[in-house]
Wavefront OBJ file of the C-alpha trace (Angstrom):
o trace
v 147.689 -70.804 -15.649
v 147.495 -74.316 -13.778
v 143.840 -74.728 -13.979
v 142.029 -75.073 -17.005
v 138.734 -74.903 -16.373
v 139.916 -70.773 -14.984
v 141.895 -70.092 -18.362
v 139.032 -71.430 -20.427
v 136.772 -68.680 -18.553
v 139.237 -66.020 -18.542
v 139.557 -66.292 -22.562
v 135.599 -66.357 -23.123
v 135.837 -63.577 -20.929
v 138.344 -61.671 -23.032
v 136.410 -62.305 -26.320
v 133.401 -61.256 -24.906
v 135.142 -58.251 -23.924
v 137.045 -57.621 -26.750
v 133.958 -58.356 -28.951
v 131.898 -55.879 -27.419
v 134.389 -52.841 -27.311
v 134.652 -53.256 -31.039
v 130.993 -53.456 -31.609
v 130.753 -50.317 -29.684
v 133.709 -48.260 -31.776
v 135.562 -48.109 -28.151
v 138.853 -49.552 -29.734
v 141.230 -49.182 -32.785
v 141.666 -51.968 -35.246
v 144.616 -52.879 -33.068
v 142.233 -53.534 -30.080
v 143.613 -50.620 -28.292
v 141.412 -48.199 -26.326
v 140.603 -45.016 -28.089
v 140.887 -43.364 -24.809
v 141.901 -45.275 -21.980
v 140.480 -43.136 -19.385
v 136.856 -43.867 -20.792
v 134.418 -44.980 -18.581
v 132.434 -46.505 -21.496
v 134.873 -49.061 -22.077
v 134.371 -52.216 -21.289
v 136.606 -54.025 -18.883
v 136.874 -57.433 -17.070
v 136.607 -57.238 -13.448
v 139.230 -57.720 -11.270
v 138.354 -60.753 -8.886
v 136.935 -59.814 -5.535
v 136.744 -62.907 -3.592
v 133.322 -63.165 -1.472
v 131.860 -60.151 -2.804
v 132.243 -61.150 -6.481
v 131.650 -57.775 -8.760
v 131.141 -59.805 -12.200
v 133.351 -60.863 -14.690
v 132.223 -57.703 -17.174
v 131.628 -54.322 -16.745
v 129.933 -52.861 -19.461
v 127.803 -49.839 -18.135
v 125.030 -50.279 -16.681
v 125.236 -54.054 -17.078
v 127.300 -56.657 -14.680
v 128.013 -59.185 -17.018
v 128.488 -62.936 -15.950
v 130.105 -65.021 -18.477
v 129.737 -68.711 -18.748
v 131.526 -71.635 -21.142
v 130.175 -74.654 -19.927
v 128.175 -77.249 -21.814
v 125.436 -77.648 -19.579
v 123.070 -74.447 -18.697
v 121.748 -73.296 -15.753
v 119.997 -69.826 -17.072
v 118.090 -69.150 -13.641
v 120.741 -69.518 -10.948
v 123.465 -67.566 -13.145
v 120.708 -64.998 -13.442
v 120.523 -64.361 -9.621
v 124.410 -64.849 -9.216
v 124.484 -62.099 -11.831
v 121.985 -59.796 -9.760
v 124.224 -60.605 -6.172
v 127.452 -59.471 -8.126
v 125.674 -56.214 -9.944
v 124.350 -55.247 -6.337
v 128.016 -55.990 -5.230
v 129.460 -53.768 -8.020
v 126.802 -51.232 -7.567
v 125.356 -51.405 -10.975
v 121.539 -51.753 -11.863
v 121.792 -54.237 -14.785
v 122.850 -57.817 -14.846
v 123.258 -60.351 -17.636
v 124.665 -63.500 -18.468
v 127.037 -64.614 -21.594
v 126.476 -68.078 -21.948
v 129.545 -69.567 -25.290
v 127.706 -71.338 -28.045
v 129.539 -73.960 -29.284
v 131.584 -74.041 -32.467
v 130.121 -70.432 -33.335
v 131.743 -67.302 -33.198
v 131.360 -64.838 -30.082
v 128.291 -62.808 -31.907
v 126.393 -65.726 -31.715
v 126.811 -66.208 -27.814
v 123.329 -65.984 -25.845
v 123.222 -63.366 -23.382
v 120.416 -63.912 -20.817
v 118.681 -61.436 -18.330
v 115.853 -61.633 -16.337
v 111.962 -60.172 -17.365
v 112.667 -57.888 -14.883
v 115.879 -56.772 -16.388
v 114.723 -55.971 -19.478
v 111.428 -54.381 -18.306
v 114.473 -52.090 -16.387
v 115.934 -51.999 -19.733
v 112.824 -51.054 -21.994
v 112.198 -47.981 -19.130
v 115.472 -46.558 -19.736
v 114.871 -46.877 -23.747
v 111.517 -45.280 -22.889
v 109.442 -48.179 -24.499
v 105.309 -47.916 -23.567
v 105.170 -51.527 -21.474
v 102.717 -52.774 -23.917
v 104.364 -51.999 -26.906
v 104.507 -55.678 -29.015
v 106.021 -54.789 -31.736
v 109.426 -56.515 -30.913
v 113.037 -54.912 -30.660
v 116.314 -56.523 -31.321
v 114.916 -59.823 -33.143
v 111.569 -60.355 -31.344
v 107.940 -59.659 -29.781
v 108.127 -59.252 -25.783
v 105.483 -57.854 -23.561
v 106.848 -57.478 -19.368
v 103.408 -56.261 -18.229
v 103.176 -56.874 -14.512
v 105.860 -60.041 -14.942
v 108.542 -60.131 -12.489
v 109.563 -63.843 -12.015
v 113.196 -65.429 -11.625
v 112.173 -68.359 -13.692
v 111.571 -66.283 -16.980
v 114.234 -64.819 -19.113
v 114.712 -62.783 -21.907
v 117.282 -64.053 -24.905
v 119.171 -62.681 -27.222
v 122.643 -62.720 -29.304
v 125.959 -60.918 -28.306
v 125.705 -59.242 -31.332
v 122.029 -58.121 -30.745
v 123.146 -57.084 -27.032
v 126.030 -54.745 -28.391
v 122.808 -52.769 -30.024
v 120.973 -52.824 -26.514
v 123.968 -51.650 -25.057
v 124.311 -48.716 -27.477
v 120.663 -48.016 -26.910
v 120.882 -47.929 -23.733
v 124.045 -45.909 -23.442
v 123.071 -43.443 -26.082
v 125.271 -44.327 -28.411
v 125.261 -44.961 -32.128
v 126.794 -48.185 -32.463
v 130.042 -48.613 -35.175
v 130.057 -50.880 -38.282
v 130.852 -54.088 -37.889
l 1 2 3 4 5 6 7 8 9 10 11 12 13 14 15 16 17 18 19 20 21 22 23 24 25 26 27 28 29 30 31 32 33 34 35 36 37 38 39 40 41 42 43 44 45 46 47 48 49 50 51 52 53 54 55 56 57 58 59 60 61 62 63 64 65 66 67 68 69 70 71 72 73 74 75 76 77 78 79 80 81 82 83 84 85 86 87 88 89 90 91 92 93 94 95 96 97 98 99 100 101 102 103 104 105 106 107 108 109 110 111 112 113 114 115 116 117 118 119 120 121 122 123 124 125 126 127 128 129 130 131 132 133 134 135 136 137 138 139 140 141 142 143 144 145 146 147 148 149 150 151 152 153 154 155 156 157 158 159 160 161 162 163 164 165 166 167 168 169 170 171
């Protein structure tokens, strides 16, 4: 690949990929898909030009993933919702690469409305503060592009089992 910057992506890409699918028991120890045809696996995106589908698809989510020093949380977050609308899928986040840590510890953005989306699938009361996956968060009546929820890779792979109905696999 000639351009760095577009391998650099395409590996964070791959880990965040291949991270995931072994979080959620969707590979052998290989890395190979348990069974191909599953829709549950997760898969980069092929590139679509204009109408950009993600780089992820990990159902129901659209992720975007970023490795760049700087962040820029809000206006991935609505690049993330224009490419899950593309894709036709109702959830988007963003990876953004930590730094010298391993691909767990990657923070994976979404928006308060996003994870008030997410907390009606789980079937959590809105007011309920008692926390899930590492902290307190209330969504009561918030719905604002500038706010965003946080949370690891590794916490994410137990959303995304929640929210798939899974029971996620050892680590």
């Amino acid at each position: 690949m000639s351009n760095p910057n577009k391998a650099k992506g395409t590996a964070w890409e791959s880990s965040v990929r291949d991270f995931l699918n072994r979080c959620l028991g969707l590979v052998d120890p290989a890395g190979k898909f348990l069974d191909p045809m599953n829709g549950e696996n997760i898969r980069r995106a092929a590139q679509e030009g204009a109408r950009d589908v993600g780089d992820i698809h990990a159902a129901p989510f659209i992720l975007e993933c970023k490795d760049v020093k700087s962040s820029a949380v809000p206006t991935w977050l609505r690049q993330g919702l224009t490419e899950a609308d593309n894709a036709g899928f109702p959830l988007s986040a963003v990876v953004h690469k930590r730094r010298n840590w391993g691909t767990g510890t990657a923070r994976v953005h979404f928006s308060v409305s996003t994870w008030t989306a997410i907390r009606n699938l789980l079937g959590m009361p809105v007011d309920d503060a008692a926390g899930l996956y590492g902290a307190a968060y209330t969504a009561r009546g918030i719905d604002t592009g500038r706010w965003y929820v946080t949370v690891s890779l590794a916490a994410f792979a137990d959303l995304l089992a929640d929210v798939r109905g899974l029971h996620r696999a050892v680590r």
